[in-house]
C-alpha positions as CSV (number, residue, x, y, z in Angstrom):
1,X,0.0,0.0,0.0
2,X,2.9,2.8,1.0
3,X,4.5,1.4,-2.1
4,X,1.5,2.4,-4.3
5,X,0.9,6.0,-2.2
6,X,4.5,6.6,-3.1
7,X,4.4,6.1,-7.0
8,X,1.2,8.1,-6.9
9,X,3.3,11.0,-5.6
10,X,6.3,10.6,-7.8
11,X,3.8,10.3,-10.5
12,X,2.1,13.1,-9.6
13,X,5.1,15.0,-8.9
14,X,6.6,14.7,-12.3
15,X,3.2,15.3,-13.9
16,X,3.1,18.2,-12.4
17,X,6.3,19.1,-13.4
18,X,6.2,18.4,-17.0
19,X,3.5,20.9,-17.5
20,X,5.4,23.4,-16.0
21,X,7.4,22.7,-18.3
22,X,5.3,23.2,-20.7
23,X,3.5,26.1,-19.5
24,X,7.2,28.0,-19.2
25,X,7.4,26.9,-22.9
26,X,4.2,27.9,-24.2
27,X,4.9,31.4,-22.1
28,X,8.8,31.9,-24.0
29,X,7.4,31.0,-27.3
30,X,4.4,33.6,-27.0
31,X,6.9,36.2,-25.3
32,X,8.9,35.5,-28.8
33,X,5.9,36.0,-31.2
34,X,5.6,39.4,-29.5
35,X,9.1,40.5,-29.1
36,X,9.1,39.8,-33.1
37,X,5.4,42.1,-33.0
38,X,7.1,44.5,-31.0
39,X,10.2,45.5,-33.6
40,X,10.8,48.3,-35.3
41,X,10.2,52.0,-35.0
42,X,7.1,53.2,-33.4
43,X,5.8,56.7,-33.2
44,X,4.6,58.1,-29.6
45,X,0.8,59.3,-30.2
46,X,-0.7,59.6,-26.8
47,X,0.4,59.8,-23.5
48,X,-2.1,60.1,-20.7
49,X,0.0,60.5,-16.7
50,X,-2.6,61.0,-13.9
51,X,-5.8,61.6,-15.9
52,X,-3.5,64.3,-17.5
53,X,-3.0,64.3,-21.8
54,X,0.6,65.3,-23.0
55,X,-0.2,68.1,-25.4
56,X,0.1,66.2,-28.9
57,X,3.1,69.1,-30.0
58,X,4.9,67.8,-27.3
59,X,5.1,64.1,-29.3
60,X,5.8,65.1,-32.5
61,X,9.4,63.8,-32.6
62,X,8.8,60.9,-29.6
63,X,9.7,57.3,-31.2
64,X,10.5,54.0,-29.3
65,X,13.2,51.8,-31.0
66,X,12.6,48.1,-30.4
67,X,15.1,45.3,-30.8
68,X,14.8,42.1,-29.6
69,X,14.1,42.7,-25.8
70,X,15.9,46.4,-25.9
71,X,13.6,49.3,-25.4
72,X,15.0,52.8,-26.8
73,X,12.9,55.9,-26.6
74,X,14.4,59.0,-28.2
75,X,13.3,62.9,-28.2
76,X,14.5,64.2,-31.7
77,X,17.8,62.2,-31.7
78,X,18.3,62.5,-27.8
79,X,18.0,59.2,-26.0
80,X,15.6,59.7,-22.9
81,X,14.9,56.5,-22.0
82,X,16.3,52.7,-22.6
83,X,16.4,49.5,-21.2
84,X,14.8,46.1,-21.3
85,X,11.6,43.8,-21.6
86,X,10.1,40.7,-20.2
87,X,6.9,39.5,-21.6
88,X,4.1,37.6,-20.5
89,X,2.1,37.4,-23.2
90,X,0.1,34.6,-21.5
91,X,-1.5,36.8,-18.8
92,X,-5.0,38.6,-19.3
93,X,-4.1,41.4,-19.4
94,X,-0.6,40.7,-21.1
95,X,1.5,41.9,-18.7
96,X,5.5,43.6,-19.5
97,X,8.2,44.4,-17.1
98,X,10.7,47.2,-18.5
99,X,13.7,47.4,-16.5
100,X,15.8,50.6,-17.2
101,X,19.5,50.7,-18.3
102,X,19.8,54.1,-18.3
103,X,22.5,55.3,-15.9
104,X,20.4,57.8,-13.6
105,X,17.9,55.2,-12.8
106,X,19.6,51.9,-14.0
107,X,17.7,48.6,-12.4
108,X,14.7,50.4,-11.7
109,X,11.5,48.5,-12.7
110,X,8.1,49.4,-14.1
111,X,5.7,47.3,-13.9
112,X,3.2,47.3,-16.9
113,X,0.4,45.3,-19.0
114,X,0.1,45.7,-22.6
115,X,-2.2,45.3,-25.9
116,X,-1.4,44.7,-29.7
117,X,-4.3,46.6,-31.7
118,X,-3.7,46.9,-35.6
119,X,-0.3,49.0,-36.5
120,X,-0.3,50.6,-32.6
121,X,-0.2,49.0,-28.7
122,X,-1.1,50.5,-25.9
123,X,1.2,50.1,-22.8
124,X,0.1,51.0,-19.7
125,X,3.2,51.5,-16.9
126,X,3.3,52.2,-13.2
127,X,6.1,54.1,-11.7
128,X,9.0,51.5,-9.9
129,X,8.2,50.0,-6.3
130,X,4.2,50.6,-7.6
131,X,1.3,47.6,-8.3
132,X,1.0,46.4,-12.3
133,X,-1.9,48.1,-13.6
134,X,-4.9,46.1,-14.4
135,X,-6.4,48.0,-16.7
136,X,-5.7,50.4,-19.1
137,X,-5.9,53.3,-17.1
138,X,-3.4,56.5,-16.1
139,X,-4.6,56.1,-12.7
140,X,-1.4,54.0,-11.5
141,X,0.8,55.7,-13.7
142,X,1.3,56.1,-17.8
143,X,-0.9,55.2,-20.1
144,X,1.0,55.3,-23.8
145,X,0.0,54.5,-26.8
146,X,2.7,54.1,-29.8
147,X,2.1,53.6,-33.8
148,X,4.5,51.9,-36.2
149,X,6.4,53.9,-38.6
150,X,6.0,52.7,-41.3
151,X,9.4,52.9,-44.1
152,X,9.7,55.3,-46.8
């Protein structure tokens, strides 16, 4: 009987971790698809900070470089903001966590959920040491919302 309990265990035990496994696989292969979704030059459109619109002058030469899981955000040809990504694309809301590289606030996280719509996504990020949003909302943060430029 014991001998039975115990194989039922070690059974269950390597059950469970084999879909782990390949839950964690599932996860990396979706956080690739949108890493690949995610490059390229996109165009700042909106950004919304505590209920609060940017004027849209004030975005006219805001783009986000994206390549592979490195995040650059540039002001005209001035870099404002870079770092990196991890993706979770499996979440609902997909959720992102950007960790900055920049040297006045290098290893600081922001914690952030994201959508895919068409040519744009919306990203919506709290400030570091704050909750993930969930929802797309400025109330925890920034709500931003980026296009693709497009070549030409």
């Amino acid at each position: 009987m014991k001998g039975r309990v115990f194989a039922g265990l070690v059974i269950g035990v390597v059950l469970g971790w084999a879909s782990l496994l390949a839950a964690d696989d599932a996860r990396e292969e979706a956080a690739k698809k949108d890493l690949k979704a995610f490059a390229g030059k996109w165009k700042n459109t909106f950004v919304e900070r505590d209920g609060k619109k940017a004027p849209a002058e004030e975005l006219v030469n805001v783009f986000v470089t994206h390549e592979g899981n490195k995040v650059t955000v540039r002001v005209g040809d001035k870099v404002v903001v870079q770092g990196t990504i991890e993706l979770d694309p499996t979440k609902k809301p997909k959720t992102v966590d950007f960790t900055s590289t920049a040297p006045d606030n290098k290893g600081q996280i922001y914690l952030g959920i994201y959508e895919f719509t068409g040519d744009s996504y919306r990203l919506c990020l709290a400030d570091p040491g704050k909750k993930r949003p969930t929802e797309f909302s400025s109330k925890l943060g920034a709500l931003i919302v980026y296009t693709r430029e497009m070549e030409k």
